[in-house]
N, CA, C and O atoms as CSV, one atom per row, in Angstrom:
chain,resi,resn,atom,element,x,y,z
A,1,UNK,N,N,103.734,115.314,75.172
A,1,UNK,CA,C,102.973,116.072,76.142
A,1,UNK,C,C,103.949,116.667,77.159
A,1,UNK,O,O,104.765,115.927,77.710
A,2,UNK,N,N,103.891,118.108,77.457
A,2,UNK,CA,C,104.466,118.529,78.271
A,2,UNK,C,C,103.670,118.761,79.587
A,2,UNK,O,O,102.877,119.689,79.739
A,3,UNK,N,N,103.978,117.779,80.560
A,3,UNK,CA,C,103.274,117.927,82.227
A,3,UNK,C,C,103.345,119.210,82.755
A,3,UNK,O,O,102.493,119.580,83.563
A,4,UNK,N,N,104.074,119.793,82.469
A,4,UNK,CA,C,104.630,121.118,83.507
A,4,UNK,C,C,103.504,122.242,82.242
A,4,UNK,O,O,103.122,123.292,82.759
A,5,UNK,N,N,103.243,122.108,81.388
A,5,UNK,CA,C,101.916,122.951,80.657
A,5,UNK,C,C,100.800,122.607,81.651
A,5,UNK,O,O,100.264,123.470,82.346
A,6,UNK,N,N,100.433,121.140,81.692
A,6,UNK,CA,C,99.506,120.488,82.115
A,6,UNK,C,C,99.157,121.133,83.939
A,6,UNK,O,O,98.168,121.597,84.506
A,7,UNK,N,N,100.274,120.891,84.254
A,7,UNK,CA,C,100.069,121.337,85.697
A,7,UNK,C,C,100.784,122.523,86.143
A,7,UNK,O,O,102.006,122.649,86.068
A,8,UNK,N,N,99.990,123.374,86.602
A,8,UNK,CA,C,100.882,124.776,86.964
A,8,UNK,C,C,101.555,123.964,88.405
A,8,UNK,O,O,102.682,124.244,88.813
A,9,UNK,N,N,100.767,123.047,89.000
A,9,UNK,CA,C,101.914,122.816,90.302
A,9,UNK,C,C,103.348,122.477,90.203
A,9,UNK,O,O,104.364,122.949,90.713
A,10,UNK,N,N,103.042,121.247,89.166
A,10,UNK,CA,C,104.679,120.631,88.933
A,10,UNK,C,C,105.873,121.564,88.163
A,10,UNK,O,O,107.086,121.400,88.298
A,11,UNK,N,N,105.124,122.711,87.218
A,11,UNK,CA,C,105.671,123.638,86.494
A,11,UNK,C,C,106.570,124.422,88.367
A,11,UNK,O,O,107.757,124.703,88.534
A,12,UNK,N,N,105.745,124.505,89.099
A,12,UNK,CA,C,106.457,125.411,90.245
A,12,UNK,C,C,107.390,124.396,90.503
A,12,UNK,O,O,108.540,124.516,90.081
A,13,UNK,N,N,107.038,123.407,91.148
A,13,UNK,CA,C,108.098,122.411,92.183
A,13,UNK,C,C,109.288,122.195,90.995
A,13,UNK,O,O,110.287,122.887,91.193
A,14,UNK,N,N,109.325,121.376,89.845
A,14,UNK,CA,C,110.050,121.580,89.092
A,14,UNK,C,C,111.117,123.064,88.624
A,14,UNK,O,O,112.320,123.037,88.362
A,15,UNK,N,N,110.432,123.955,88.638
A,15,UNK,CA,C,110.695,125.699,88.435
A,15,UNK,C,C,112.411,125.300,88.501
A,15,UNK,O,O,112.605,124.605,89.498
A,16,UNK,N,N,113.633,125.538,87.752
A,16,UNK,CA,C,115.076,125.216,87.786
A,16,UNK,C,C,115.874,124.286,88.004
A,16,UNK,O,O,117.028,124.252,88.432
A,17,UNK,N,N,114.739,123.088,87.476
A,17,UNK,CA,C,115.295,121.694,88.024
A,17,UNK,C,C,115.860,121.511,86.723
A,17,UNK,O,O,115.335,121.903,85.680
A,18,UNK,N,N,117.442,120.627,86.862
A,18,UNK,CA,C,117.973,120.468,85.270
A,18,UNK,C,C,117.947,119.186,85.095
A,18,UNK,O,O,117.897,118.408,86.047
A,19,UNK,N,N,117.970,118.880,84.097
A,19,UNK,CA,C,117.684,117.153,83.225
A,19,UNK,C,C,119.043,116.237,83.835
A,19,UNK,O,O,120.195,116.638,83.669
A,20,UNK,N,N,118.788,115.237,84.399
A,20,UNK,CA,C,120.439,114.662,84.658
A,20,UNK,C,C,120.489,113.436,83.679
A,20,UNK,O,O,121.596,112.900,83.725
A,21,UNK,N,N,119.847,112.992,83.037
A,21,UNK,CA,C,119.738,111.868,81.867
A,21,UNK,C,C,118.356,112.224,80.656
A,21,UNK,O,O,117.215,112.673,80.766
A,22,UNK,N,N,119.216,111.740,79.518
A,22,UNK,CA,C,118.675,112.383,77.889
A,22,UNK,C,C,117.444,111.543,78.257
A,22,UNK,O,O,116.538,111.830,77.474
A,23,UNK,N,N,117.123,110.763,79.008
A,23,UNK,CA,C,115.280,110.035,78.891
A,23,UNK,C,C,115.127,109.497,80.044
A,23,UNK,O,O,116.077,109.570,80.824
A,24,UNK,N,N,114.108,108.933,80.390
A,24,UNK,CA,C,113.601,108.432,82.086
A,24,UNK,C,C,114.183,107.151,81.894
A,24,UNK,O,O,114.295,106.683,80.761
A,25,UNK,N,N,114.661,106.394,83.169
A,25,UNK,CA,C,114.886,105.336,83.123
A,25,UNK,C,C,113.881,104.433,83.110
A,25,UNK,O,O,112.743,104.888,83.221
A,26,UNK,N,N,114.037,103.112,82.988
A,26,UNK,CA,C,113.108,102.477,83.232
A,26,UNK,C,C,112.753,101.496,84.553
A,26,UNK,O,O,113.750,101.262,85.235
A,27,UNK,N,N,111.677,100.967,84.967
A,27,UNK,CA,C,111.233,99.972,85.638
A,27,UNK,C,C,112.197,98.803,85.636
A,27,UNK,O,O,112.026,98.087,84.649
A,28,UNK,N,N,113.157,98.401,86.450
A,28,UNK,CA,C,113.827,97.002,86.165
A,28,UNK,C,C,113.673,96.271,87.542
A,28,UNK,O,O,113.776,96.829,88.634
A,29,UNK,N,N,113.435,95.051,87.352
A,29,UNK,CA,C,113.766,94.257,88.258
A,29,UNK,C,C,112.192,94.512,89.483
A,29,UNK,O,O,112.367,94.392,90.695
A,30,UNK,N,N,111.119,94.771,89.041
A,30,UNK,CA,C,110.505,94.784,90.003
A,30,UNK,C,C,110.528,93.726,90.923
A,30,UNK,O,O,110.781,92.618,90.451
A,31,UNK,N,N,110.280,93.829,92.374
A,31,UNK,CA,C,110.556,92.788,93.451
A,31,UNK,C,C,108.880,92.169,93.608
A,31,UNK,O,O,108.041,92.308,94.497
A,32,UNK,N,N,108.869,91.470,92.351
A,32,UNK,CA,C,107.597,90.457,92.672
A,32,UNK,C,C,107.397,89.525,94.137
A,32,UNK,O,O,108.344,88.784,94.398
A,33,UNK,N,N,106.637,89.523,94.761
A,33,UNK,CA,C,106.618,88.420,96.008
A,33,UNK,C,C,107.162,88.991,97.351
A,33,UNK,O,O,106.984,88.600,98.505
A,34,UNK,N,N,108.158,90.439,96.655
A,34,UNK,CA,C,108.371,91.427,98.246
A,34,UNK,C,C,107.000,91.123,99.413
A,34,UNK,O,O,106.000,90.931,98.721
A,35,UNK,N,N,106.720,91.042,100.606
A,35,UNK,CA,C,106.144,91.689,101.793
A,35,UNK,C,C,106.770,91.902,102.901
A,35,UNK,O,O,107.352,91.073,103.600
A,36,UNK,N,N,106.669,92.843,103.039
A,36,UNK,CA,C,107.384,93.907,104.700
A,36,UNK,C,C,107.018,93.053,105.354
A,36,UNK,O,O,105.841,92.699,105.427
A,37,UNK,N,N,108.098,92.481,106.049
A,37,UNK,CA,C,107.635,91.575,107.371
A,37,UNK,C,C,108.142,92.080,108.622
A,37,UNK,O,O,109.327,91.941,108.925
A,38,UNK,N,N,107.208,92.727,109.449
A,38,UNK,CA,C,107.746,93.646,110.554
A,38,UNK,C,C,108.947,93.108,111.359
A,38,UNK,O,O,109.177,91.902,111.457
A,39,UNK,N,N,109.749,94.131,111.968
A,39,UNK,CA,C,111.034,93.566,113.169
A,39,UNK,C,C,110.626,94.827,114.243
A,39,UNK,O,O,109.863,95.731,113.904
A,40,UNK,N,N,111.263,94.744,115.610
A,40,UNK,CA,C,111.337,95.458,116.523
A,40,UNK,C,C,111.924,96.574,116.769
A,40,UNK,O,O,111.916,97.219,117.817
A,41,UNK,N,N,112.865,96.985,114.966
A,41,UNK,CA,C,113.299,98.136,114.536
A,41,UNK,C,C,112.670,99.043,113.890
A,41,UNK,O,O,113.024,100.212,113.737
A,42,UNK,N,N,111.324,98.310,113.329
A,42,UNK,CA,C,110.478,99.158,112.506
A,42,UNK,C,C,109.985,100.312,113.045
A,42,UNK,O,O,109.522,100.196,114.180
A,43,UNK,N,N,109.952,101.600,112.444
A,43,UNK,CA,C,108.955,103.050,113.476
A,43,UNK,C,C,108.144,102.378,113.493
A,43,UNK,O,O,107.820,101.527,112.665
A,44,UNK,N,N,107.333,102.885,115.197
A,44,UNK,CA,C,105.768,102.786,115.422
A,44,UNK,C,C,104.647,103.649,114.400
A,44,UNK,O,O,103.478,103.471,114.058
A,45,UNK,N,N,105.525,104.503,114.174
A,45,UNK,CA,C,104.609,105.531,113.047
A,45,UNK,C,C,104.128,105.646,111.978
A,45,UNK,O,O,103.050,106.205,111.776
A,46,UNK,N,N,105.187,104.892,110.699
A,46,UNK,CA,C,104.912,105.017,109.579
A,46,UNK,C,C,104.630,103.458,109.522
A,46,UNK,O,O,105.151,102.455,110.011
A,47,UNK,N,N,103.369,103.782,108.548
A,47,UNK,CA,C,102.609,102.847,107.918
A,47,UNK,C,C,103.069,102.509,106.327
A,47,UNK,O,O,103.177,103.255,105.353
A,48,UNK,N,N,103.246,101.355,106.458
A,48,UNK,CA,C,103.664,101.390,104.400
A,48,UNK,C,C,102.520,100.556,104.262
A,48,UNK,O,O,101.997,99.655,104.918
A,49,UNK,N,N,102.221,101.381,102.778
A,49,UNK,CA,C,101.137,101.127,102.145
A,49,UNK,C,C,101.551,100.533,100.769
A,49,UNK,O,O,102.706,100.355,100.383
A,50,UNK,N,N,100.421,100.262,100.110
A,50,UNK,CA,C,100.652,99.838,98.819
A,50,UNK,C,C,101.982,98.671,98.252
A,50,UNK,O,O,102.153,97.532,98.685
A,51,UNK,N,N,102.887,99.452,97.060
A,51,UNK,CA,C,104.034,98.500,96.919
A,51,UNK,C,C,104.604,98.235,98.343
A,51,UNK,O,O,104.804,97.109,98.800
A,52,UNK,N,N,104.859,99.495,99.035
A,52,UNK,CA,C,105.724,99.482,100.242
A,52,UNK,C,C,105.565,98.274,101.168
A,52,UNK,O,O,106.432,97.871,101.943
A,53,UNK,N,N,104.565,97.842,101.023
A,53,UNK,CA,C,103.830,96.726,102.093
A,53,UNK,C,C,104.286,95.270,101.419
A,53,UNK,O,O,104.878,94.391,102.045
A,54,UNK,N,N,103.810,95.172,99.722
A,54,UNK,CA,C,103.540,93.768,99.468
A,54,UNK,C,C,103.220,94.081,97.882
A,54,UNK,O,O,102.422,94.825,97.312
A,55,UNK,N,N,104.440,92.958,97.353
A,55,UNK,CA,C,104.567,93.467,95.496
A,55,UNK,C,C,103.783,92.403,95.046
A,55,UNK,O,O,103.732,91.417,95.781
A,56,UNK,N,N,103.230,92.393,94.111
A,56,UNK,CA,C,102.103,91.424,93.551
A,56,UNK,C,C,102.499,91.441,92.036
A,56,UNK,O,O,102.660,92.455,91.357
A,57,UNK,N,N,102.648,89.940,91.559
A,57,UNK,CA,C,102.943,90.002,90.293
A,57,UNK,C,C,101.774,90.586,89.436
A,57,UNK,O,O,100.626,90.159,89.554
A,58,UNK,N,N,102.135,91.632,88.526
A,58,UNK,CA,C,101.183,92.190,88.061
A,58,UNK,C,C,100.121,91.553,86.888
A,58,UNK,O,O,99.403,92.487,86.530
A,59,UNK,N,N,99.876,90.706,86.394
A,59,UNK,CA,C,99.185,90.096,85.884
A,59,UNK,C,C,97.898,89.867,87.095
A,59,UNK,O,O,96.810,90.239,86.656
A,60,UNK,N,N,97.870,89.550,87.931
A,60,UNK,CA,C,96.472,89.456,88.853
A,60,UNK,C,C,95.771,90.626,88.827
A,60,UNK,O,O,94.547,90.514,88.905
A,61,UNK,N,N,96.220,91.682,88.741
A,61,UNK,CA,C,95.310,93.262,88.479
A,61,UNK,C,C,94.973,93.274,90.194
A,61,UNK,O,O,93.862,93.673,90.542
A,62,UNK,N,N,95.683,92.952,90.938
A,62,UNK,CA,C,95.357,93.054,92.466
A,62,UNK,C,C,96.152,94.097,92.903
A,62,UNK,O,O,95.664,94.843,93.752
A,63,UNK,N,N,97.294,94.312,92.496
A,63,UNK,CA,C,97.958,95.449,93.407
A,63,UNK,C,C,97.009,96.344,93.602
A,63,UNK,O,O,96.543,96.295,94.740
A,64,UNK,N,N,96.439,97.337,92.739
A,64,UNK,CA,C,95.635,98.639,93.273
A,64,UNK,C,C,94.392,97.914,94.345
A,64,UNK,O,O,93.650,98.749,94.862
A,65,UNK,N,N,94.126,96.478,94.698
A,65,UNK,CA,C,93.334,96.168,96.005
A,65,UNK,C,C,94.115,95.942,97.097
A,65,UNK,O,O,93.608,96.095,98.209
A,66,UNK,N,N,95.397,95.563,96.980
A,66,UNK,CA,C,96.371,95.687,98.051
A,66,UNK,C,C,96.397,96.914,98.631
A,66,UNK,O,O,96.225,96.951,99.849
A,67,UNK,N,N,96.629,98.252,97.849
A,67,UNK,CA,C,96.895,98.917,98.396
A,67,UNK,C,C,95.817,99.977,98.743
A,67,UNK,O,O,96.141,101.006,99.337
A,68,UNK,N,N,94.422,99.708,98.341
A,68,UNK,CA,C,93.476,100.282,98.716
A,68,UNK,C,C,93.199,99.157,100.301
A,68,UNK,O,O,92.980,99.760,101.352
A,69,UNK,N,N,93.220,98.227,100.317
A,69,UNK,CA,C,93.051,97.031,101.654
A,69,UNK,C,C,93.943,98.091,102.705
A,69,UNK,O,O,93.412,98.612,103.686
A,70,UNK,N,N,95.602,98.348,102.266
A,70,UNK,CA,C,96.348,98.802,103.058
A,70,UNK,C,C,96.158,100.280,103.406
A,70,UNK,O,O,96.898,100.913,104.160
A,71,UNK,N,N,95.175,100.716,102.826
A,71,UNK,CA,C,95.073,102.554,102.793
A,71,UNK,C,C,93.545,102.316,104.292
A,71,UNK,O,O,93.284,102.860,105.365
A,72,UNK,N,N,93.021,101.334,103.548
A,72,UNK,CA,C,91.962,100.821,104.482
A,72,UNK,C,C,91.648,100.992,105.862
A,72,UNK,O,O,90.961,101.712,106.587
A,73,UNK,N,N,93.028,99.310,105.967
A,73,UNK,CA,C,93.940,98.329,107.336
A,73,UNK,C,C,94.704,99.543,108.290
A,73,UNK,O,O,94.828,99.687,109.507
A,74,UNK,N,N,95.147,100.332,107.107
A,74,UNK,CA,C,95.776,101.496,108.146
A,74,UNK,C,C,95.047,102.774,109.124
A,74,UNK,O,O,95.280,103.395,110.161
A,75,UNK,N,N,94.124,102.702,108.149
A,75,UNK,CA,C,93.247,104.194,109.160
A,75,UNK,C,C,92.691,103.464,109.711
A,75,UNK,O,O,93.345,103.496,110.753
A,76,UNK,N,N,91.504,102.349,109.980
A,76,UNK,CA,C,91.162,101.689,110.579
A,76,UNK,C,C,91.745,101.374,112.121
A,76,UNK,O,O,91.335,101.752,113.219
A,77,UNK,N,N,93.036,100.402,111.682
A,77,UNK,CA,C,93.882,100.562,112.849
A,77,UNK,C,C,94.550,101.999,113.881
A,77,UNK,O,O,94.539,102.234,115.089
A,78,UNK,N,N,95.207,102.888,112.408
A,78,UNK,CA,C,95.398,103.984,113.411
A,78,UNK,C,C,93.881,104.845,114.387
A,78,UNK,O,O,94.060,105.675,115.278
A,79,UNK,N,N,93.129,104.583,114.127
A,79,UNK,CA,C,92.174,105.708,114.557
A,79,UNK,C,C,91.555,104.808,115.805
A,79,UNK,O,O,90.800,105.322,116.630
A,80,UNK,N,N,91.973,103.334,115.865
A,80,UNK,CA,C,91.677,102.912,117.074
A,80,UNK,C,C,92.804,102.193,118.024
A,80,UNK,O,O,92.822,101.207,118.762
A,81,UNK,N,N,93.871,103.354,117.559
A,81,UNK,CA,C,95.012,103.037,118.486
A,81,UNK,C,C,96.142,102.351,118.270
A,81,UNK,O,O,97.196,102.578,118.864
A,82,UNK,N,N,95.939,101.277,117.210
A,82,UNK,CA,C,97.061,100.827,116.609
A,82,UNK,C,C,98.433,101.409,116.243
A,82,UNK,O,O,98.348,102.458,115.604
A,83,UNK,N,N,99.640,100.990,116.489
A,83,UNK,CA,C,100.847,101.289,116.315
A,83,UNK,C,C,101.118,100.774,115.106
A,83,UNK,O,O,100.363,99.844,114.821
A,84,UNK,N,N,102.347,101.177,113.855
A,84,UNK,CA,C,102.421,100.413,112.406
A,84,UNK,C,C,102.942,99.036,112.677
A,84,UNK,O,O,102.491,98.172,111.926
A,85,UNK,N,N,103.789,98.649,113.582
A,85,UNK,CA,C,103.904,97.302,113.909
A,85,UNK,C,C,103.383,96.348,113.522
A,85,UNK,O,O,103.571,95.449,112.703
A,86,UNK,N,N,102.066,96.935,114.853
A,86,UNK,CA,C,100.496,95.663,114.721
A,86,UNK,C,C,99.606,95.998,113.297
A,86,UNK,O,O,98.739,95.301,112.771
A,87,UNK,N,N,100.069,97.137,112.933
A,87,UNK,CA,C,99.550,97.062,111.466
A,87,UNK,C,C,99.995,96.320,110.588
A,87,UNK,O,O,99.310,95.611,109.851
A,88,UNK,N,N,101.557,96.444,110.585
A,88,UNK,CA,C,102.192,95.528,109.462
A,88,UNK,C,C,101.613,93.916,109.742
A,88,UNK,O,O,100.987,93.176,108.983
A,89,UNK,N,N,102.028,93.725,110.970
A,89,UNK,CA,C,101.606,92.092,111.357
A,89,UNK,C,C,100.132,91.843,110.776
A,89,UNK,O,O,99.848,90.786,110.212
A,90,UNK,N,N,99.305,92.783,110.934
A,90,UNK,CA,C,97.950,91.961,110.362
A,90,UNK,C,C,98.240,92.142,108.400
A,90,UNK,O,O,98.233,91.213,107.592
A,91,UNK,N,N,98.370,92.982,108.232
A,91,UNK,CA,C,98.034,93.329,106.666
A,91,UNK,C,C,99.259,92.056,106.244
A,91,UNK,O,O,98.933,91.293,105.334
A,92,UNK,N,N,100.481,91.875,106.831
A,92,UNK,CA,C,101.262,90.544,106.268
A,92,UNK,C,C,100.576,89.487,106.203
A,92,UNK,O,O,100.595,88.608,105.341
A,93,UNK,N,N,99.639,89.624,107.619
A,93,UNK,CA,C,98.815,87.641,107.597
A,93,UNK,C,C,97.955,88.227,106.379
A,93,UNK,O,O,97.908,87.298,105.573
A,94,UNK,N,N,97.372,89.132,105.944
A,94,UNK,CA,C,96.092,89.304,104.613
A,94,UNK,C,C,96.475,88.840,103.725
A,94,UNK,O,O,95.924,87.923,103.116
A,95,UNK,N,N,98.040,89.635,103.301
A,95,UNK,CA,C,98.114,89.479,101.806
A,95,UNK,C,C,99.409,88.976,101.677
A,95,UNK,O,O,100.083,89.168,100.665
A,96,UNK,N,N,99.844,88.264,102.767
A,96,UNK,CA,C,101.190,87.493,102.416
A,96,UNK,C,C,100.378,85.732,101.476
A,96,UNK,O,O,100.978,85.449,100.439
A,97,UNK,N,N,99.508,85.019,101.751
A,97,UNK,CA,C,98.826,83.946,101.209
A,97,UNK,C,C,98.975,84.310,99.258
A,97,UNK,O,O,99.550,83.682,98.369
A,98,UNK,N,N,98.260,85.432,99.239
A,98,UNK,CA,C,97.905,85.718,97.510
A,98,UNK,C,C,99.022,86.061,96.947
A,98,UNK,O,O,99.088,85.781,95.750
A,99,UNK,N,N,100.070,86.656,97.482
A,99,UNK,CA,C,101.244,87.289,96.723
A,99,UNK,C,C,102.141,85.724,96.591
A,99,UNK,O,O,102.633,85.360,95.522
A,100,UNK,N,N,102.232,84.934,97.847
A,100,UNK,CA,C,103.121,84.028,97.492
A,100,UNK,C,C,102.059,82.911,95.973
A,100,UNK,O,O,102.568,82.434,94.959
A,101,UNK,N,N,100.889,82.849,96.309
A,101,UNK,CA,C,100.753,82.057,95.408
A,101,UNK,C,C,100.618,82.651,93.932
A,101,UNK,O,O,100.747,81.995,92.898
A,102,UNK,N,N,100.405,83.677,94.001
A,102,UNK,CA,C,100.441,84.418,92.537
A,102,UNK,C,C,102.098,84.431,92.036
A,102,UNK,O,O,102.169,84.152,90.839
A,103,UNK,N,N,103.493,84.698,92.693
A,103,UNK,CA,C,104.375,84.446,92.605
A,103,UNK,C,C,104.536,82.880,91.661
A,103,UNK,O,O,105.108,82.724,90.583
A,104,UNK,N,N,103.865,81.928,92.447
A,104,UNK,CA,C,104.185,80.703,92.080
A,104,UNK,C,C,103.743,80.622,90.441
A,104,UNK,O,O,104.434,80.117,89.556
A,105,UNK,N,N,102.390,81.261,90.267
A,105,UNK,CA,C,102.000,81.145,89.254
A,105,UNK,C,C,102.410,82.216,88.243
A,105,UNK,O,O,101.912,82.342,87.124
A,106,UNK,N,N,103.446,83.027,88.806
A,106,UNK,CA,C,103.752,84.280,87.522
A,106,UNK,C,C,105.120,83.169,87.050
A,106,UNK,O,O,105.438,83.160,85.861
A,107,UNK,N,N,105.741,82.428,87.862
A,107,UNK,CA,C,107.313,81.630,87.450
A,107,UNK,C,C,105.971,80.307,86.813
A,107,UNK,O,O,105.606,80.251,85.639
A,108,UNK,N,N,105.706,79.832,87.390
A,108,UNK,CA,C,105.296,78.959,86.428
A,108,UNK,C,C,104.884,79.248,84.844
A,108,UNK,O,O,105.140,78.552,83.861
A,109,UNK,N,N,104.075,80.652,84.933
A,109,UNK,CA,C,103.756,80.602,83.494
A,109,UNK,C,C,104.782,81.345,82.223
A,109,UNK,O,O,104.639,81.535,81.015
A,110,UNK,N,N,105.778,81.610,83.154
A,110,UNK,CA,C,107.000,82.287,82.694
A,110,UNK,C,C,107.944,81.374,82.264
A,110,UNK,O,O,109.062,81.887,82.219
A,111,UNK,N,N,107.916,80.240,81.938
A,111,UNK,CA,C,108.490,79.334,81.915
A,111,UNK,C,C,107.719,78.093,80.279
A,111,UNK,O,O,106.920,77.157,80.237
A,112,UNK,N,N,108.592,78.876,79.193
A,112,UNK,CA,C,108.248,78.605,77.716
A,112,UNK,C,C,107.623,77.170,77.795
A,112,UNK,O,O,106.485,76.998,77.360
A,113,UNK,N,N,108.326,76.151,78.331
A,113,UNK,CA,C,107.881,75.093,78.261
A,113,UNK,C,C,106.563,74.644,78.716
A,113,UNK,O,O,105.891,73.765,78.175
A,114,UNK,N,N,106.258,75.301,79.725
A,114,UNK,CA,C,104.723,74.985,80.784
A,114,UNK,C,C,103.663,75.777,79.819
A,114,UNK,O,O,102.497,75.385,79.849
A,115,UNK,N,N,104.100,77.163,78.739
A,115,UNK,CA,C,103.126,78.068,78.700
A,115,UNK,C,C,102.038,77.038,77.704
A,115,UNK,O,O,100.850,77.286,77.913
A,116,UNK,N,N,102.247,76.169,76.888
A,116,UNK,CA,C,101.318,75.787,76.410
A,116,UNK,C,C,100.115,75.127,77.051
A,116,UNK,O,O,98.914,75.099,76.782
A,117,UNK,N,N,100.905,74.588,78.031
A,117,UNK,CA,C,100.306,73.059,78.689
A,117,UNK,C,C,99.126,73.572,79.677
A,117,UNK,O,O,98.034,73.079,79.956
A,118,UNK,N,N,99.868,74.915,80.148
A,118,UNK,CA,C,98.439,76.219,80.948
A,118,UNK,C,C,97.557,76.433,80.256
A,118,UNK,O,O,96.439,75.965,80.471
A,119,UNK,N,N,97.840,77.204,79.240
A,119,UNK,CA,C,97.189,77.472,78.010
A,119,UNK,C,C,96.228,76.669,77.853
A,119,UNK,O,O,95.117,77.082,78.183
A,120,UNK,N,N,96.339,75.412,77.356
A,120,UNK,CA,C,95.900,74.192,77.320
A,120,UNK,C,C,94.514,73.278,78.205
A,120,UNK,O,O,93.510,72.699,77.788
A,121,UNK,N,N,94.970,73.469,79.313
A,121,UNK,CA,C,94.469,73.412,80.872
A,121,UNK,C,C,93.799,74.431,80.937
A,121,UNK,O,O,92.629,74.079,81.083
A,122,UNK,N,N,93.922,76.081,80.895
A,122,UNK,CA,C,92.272,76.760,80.643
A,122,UNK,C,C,91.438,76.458,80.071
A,122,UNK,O,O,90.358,76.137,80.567
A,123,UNK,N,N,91.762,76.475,78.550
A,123,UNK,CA,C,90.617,75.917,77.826
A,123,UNK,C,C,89.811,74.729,77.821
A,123,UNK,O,O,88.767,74.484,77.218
A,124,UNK,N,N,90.500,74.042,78.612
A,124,UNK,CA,C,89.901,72.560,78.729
A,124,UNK,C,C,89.017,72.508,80.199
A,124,UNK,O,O,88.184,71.638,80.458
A,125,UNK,N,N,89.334,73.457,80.952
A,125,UNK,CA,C,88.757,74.148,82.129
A,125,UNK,C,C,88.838,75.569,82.419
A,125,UNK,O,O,89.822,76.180,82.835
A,126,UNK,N,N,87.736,76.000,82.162
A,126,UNK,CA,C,87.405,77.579,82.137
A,126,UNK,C,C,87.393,77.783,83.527
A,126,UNK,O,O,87.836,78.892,83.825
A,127,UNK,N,N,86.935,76.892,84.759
A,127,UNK,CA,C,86.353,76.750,85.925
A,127,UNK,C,C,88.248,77.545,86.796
A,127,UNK,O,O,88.344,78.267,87.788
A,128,UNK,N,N,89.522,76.938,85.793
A,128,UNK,CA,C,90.631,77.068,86.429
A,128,UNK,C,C,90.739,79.024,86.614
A,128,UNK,O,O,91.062,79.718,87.578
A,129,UNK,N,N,90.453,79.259,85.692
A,129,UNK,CA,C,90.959,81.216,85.392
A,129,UNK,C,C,90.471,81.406,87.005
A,129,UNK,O,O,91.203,81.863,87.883
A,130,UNK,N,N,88.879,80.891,87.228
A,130,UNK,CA,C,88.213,81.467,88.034
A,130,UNK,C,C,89.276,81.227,89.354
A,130,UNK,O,O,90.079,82.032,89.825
A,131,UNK,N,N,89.033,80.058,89.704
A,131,UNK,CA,C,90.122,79.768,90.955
A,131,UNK,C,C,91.611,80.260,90.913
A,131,UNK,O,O,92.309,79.809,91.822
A,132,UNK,N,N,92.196,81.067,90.061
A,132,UNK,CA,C,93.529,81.235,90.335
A,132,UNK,C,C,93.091,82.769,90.520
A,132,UNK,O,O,93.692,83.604,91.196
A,133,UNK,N,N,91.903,82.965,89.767
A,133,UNK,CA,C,91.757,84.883,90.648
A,133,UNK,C,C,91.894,84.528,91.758
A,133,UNK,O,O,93.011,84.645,92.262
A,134,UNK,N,N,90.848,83.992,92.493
A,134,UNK,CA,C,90.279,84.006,93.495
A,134,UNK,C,C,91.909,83.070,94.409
A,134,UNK,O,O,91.918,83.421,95.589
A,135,UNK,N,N,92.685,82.430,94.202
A,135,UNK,CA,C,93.382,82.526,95.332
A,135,UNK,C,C,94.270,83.432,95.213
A,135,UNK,O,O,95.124,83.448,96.100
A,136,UNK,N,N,94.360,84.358,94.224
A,136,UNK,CA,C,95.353,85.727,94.420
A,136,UNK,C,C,95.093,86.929,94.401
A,136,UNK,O,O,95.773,87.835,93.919
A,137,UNK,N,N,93.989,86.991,94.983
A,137,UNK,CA,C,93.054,88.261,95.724
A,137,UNK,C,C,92.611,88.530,97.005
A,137,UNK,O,O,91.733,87.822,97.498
A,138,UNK,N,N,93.174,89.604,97.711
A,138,UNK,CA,C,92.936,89.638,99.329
A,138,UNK,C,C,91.875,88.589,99.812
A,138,UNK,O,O,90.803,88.758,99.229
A,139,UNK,N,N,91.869,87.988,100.333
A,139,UNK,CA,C,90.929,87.175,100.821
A,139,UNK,C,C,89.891,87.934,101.172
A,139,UNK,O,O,90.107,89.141,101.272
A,140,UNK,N,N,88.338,87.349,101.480
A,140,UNK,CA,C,87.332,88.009,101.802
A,140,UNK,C,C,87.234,88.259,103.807
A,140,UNK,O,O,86.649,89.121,104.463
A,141,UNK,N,N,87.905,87.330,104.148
A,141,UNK,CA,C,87.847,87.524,105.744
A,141,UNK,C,C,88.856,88.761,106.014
A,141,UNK,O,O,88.977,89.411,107.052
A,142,UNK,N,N,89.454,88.883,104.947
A,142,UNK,CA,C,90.706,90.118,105.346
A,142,UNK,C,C,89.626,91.578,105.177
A,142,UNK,O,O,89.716,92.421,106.069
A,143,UNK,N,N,88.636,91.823,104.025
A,143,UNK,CA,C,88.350,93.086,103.402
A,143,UNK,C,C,87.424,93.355,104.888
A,143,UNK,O,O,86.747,92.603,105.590
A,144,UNK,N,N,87.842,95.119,104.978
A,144,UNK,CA,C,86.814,95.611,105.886
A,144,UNK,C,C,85.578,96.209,105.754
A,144,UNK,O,O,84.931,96.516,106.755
């Protein structure tokens, strides 16, 4: 598929751009368990959203609620005065809890020896799937 058929926009912005490698690179090393934890250097202005905020091992299917929470947390706050600071500080207390424990559980199940014994432990409790969504999903006191 050629995009630049697809889209007359990217066909413009692209318009004499030359290839600098024979194929796209890939995704390496994503920073699972990243969250922006504000300092007194951060702009008052820009808001990071989404990855920018807080990386979520992708097996929970939560990132796209992170960063809809953070598309949220941010207009919310900006439109009643909030600086990105006090933004970052709240959206860290939201979704710093689910990312660290989903972390715990992406190394745990990454780990050949444990994968059966999980494995194992669902089926013998269906009740478990439910509780490991639910502690690695924005919390409900966080959603607005």
């Amino acid at each position: 598929m050629d995009l630049c058929c697809d889209s007359p926009y990217l066909a413009h912005i692209l318009a004499g751009a030359e290839e600098l490698l024979p194929q796209p690179l890939t995704i390496y090393r994503v920073p699972y368990g990243y969250i922006h934890r504000p300092n007194a250097n951060d702009p008052t202005h820009i808001f990071r959203l989404g990855d920018q905020a807080g990386v979520i091992p992708s097996f929970t299917g939560d990132g796209m609620a992170i960063a809809l929470h953070s598309a949220a947390l941010a207009v919310d706050m900006f439109t009643k005065g909030a600086d990105a600071r006090a933004f970052h500080r709240r959206l860290s207390e939201d979704i710093s809890g689910q990312i660290t424990r989903a972390g715990w559980l992406y190394r745990l199940a990454s780990m050949p020896n444990l994968q059966g014994v999980i494995f194992s432990g669902m089926q013998l409790f269906p009740a478990s799937l439910r509780m490991a969504a639910r502690l690695t999903r924005v919390p409900v006191k966080s959603r607005l």
